[in-house]
C-alpha positions in Angstrom: -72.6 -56.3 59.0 -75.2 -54.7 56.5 -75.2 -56.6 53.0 -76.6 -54.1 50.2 -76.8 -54.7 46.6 -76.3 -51.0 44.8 -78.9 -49.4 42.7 -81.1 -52.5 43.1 -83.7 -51.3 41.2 -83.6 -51.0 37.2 -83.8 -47.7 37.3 -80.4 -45.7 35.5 -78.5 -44.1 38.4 -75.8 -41.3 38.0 -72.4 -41.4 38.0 -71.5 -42.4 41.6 -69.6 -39.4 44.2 -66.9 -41.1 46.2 -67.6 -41.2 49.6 -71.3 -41.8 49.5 -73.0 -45.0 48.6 -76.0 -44.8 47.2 -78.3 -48.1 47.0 -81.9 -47.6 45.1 -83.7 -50.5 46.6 -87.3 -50.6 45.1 -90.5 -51.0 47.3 -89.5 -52.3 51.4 -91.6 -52.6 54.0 -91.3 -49.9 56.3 -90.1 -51.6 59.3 -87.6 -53.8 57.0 -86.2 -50.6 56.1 -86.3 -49.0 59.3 -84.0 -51.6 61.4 -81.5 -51.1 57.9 -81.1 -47.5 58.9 -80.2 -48.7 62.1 -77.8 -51.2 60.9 -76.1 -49.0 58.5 -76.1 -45.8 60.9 -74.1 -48.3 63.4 -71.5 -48.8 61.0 -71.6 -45.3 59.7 -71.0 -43.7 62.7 -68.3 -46.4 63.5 -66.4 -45.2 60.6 -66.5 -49.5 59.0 -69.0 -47.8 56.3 -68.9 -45.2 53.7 -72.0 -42.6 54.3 -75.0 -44.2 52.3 -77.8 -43.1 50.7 -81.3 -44.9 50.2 -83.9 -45.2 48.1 -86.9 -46.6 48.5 -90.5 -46.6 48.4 -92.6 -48.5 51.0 -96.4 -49.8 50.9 -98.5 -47.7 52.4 -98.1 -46.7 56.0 -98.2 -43.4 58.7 -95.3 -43.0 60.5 -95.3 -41.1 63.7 -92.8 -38.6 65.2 -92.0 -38.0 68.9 -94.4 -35.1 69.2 -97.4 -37.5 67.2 -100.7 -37.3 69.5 -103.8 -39.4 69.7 -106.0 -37.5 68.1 -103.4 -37.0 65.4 -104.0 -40.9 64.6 -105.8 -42.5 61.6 -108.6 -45.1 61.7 -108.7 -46.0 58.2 -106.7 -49.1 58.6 -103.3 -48.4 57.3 -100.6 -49.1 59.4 -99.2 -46.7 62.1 -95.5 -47.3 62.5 -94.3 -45.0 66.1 -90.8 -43.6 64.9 -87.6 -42.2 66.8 -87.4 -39.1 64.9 -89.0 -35.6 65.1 -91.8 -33.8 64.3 -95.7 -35.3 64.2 -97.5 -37.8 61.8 -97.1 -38.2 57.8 -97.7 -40.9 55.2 -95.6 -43.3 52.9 -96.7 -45.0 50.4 -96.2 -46.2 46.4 -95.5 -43.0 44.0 -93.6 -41.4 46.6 -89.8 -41.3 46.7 -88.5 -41.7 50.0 -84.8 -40.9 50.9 -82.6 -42.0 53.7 -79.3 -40.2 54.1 -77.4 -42.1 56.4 -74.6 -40.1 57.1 -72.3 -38.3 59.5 -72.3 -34.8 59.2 -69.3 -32.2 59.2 -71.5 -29.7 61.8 -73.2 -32.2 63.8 -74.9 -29.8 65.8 -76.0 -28.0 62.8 -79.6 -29.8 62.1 -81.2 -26.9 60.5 -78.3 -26.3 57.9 -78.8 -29.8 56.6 -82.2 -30.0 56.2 -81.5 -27.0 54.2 -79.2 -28.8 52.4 -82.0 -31.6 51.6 -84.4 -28.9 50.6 -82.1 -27.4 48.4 -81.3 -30.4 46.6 -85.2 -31.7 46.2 -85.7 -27.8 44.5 -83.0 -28.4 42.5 -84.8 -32.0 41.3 -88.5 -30.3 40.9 -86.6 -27.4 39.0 -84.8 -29.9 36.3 -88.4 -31.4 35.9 -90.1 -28.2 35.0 -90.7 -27.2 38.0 -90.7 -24.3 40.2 -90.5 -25.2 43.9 -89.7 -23.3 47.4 -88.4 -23.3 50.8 -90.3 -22.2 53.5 -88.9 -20.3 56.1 -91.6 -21.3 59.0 -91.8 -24.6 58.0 -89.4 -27.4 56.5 -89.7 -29.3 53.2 -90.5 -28.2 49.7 -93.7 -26.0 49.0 -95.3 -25.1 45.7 -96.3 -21.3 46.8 -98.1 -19.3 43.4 -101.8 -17.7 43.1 -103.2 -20.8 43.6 -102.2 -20.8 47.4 -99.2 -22.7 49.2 -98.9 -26.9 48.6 -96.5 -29.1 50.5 -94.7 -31.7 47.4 -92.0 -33.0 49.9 -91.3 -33.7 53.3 -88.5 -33.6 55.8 -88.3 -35.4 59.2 -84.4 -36.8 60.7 -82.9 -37.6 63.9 -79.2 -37.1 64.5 -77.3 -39.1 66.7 -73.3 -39.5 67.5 -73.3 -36.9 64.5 -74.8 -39.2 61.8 -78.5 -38.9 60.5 -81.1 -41.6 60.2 -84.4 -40.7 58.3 -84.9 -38.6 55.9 -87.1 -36.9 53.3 -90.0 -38.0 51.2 -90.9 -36.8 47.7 -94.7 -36.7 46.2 -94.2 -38.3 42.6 -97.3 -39.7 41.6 -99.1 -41.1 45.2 -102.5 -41.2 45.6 -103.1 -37.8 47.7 -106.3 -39.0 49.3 -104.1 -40.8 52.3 -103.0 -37.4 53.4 -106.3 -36.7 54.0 -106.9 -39.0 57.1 -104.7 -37.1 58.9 -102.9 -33.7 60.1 -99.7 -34.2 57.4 -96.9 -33.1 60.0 -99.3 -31.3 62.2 -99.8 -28.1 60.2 -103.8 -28.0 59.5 -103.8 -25.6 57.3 -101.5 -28.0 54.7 -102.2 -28.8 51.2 -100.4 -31.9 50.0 -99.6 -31.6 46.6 -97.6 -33.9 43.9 -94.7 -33.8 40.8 -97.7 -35.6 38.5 -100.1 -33.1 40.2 -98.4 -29.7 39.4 -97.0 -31.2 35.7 -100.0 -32.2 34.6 -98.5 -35.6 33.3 -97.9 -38.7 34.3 -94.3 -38.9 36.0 -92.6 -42.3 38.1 -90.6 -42.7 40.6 -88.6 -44.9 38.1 -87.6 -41.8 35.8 -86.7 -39.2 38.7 -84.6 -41.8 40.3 -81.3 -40.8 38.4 -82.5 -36.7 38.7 -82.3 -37.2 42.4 -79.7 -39.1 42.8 -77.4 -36.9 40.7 -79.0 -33.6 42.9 -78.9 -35.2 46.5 -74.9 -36.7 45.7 -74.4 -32.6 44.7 -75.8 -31.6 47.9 -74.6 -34.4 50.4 -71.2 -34.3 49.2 -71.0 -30.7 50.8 -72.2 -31.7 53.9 -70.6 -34.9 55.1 -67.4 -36.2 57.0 
């Protein structure tokens, strides 16, 4: 049985959706906060839990998908953490808001739509900040694409399994950029990693988007879910 206190944090939240818990819970180490997904997507899929959403930031760390190679690896230091879920290496770290929707889906075999879905909602968060961000049809997460070229501000990498996701998204508030430089950020060379403090041009926290994206990811899971 999983033990979480809700909204953890001091940041505000938003009004809560029934159906779908949603627990800020600060800075966690990544694995701590790995093996909860796991915990939580147990009882999920069980049906003892509601669907829950988390919220976290971790210290810094890579995380590696299935399709991660050895070249693709670091050797600045930082932890590399090998993960269960798709896609090739990216970083986590403070300034960044990281999201696990641990959920079961109504289309379980539709993986696409609902990383969609998470796209849509982390536009809709950029846009209420000022913002004008993208999807990109090639290529998942949320792109800043204007004269100045394309750049990545959010990433999306989940597994699904007995219909209910684990992992997630993560959202570039104010990190320091320079770690996505050690490495290919989820493979595509070509990528320019960008930031919500970045593109503003002002300082922004995790702390004051926390209530934007909660109120933007309740709109958009709520659609989704069983």
């Amino acid at each position: 049985m999983v033990s979480l206190t809700l909204a953890a944090s001091t940041a505000p939240t938003a009004p809560r959706v029934p159906g779908l818990e949603v627990s800020a819970l600060g800075s966690i180490e990544y694995l701590a906060g790995w093996q909860l997904q796991r915990d939580l997507h147990a009882e999920v899929a069980d049906g003892s839990r509601e669907n829950t959403l988390l919220l976290v930031e971790h210290p810094s760390v890579y995380t590696a998908g299935r399709r991660t190679e050895l070249t693709d690896r670091p050797i600045n230091g930082v932890p590399v953490i090998d993960v269960d879920r798709g896609g090739k290496i990216t970083w986590h770290g403070p300034g960044q808001l990281v999201g696990y929707p641990i959920v079961k889906l109504k289309e379980a075999t539709n993986v696409v739509g609902f990383v969609r879905t998470l796209e849509g909602a982390l536009i809709n968060i950029c846009a209420e900040l000022g913002l004008e961000a993208q999807q990109y049809c090639e290529r998942s997460g949320v792109w800043i694409r204007d004269e100045k070229g394309d750049r990545k501000i959010a990433a999306i990498g989940i597994r699904v399994a007995r219909g209910t996701v684990t992992h997630g998204f993560a959202l570039n508030v104010n990190p320091d950029l320079r770690y996505f430089a050690e490495i290919i950020p989820c493979g595509l060379p070509d990528v320019i990693t960008t930031s919500l403090e970045q593109e503003l041009g002002r300082s922004i926290t995790v702390q004051e988007i926390l209530p934007i994206a909660q109120k933007h990811l309740q709109e958009a899971l709520i659609r989704v879910i069983a």
